[in-house]
C-alpha positions in Angstrom: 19.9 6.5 0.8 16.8 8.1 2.5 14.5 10.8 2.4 17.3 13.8 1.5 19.2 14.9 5.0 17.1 12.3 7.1 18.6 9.3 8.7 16.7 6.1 8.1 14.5 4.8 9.9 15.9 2.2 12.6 13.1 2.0 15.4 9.3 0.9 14.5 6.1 2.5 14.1 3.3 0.6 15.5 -0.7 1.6 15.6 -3.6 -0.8 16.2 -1.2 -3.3 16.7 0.5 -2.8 13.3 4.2 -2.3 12.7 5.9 -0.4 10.5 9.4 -1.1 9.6 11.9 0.3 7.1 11.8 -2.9 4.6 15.4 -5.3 4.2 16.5 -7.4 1.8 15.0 -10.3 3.8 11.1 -8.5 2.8 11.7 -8.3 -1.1 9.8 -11.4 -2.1 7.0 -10.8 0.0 6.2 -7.3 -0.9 6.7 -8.1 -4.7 4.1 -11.1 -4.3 2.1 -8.2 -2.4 2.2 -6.1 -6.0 1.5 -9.1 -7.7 -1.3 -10.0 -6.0 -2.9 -6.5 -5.9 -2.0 -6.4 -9.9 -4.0 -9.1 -10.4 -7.1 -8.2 -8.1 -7.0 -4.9 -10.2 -7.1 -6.6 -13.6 -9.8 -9.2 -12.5 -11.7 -6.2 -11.9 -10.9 -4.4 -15.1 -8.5 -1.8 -14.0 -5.8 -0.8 -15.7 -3.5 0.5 -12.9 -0.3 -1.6 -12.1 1.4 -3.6 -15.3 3.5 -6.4 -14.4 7.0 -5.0 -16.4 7.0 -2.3 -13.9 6.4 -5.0 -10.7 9.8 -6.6 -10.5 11.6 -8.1 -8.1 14.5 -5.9 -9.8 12.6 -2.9 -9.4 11.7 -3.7 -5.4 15.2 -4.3 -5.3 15.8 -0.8 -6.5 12.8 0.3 -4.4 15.0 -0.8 -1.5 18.5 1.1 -2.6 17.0 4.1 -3.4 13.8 5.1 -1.3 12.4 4.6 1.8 10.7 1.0 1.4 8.9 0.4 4.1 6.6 -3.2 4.9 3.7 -2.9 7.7 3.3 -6.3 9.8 0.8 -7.6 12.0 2.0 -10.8 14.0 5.1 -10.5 12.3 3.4 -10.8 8.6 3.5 -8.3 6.1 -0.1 -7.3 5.5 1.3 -3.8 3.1 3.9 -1.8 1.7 4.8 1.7 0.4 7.5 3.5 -0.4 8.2 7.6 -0.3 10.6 9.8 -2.3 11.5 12.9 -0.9 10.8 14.7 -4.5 8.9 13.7 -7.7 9.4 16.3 -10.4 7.6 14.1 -13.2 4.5 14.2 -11.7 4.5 17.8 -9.4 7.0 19.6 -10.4 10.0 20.6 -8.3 9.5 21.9 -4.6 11.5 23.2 -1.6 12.1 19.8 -0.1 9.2 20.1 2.6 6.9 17.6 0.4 7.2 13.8 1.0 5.6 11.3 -2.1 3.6 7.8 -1.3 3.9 5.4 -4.1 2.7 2.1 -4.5 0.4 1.9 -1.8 -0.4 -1.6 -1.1 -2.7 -4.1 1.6 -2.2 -7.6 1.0 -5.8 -8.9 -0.3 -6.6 -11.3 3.5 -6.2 -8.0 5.1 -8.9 -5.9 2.7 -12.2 -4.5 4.2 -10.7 -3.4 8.0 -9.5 0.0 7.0 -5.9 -0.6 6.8 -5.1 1.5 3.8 -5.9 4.4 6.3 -3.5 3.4 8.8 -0.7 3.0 6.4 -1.2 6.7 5.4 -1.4 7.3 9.2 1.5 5.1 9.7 3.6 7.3 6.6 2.2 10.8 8.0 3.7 10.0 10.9 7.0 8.8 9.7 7.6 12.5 7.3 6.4 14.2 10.3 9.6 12.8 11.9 11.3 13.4 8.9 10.8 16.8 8.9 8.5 17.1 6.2 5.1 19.8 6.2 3.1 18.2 3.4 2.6 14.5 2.2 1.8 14.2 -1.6 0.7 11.6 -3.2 -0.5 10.5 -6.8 -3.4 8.0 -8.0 -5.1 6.8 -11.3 -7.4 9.8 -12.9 -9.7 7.6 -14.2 -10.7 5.6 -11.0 -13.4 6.8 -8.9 -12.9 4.8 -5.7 -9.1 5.2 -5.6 -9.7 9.0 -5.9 -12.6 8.6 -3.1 -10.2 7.0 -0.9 -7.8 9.4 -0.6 -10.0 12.1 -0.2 -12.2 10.2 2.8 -8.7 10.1 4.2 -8.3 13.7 4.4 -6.4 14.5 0.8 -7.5 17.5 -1.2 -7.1 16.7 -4.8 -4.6 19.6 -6.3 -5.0 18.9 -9.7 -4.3 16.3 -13.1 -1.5 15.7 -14.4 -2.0 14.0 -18.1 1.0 12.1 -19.9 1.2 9.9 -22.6 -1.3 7.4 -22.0 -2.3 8.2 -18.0 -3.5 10.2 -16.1 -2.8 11.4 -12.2 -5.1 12.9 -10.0 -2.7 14.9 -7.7 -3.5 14.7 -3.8 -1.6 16.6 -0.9 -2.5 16.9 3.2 -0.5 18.7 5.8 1.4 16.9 8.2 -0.1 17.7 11.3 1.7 18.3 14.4 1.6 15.6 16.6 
């Protein structure tokens, strides 16, 4: 199942010699050691972001079956991951099916520092821009300063907070530009 009325994604993104590709069953182990790892950087580090319940290889597996999954490779290794849902009505409500929502934006730690968080966004604009989508939404800790810097330096404008029972979202959207 992909993004609602979209076909998925057989052919490759590439930019600055990375590749995007829709993930298979084959890339499950290696994107859940990819949350792992990042679960643990963040808890070294005293944040409070990702909990390891909710970083499963059950739950990549259903990452896989029910959203677009995709791993980004350089030299044929995965150095990061995300995955977009074509609505999220817990966190922003319903829309008119023009939005596309990252989640679980990951860069595997040996690959930190060279500004590929920015390319995977780049990378995911791209592929809703194919998609059809006009607007790429995405979601991020409150309560973290640098997460909600990045997004912004990365041309987001913060729409609002969304507070729920123990968390809260900041709530980040940019246009898909015309390519």
């Amino acid at each position: 199942m992909g993004l609602t009325g979209v076909p998925r994604m057989d052919s490759a993104y590439e930019r600055d010699g990375l590749e995007l590709v829709k993930a298979s069953p084959h890339d499950i182990k290696e994107i859940h050691a990819m949350w792992l790892e990042a679960a643990d950087w963040m808890k070294s580090r005293g944040i409070d972001q990702w909990r390891e319940d909710q970083l499963t290889v059950e739950i990549a597996e259903y990452c896989l079956a029910t959203t677009e999954l995709f791993v980004v490779k350089e030299n044929g290794r995965a150095a990061g991951s995300f995955f977009i849902i074509d609505s999220d009505p817990h966190i922003w409500g319903d829309d008119d099916g023009g939005c596309g929502y990252l989640h679980r934006l990951v860069v595997r730690r040996a690959y930190a520092g060279r500004g590929l968080g920015f390319k995977l966004l780049d990378l995911a604009e791209r592929h809703l821009r194919a998609s059809g989508k006009k607007m790429f939404r995405l979601d991020c800790m409150a309560d973290s300063p640098k997460l909600n810097e990045f997004y912004t330096r990365a041309g987001f404008t913060y729409r609002g907070r969304k507070d729920g029972n123990g968390w809260s979202a900041s709530l980040y959207e940019r246009s898909v530009a015309e390519s």
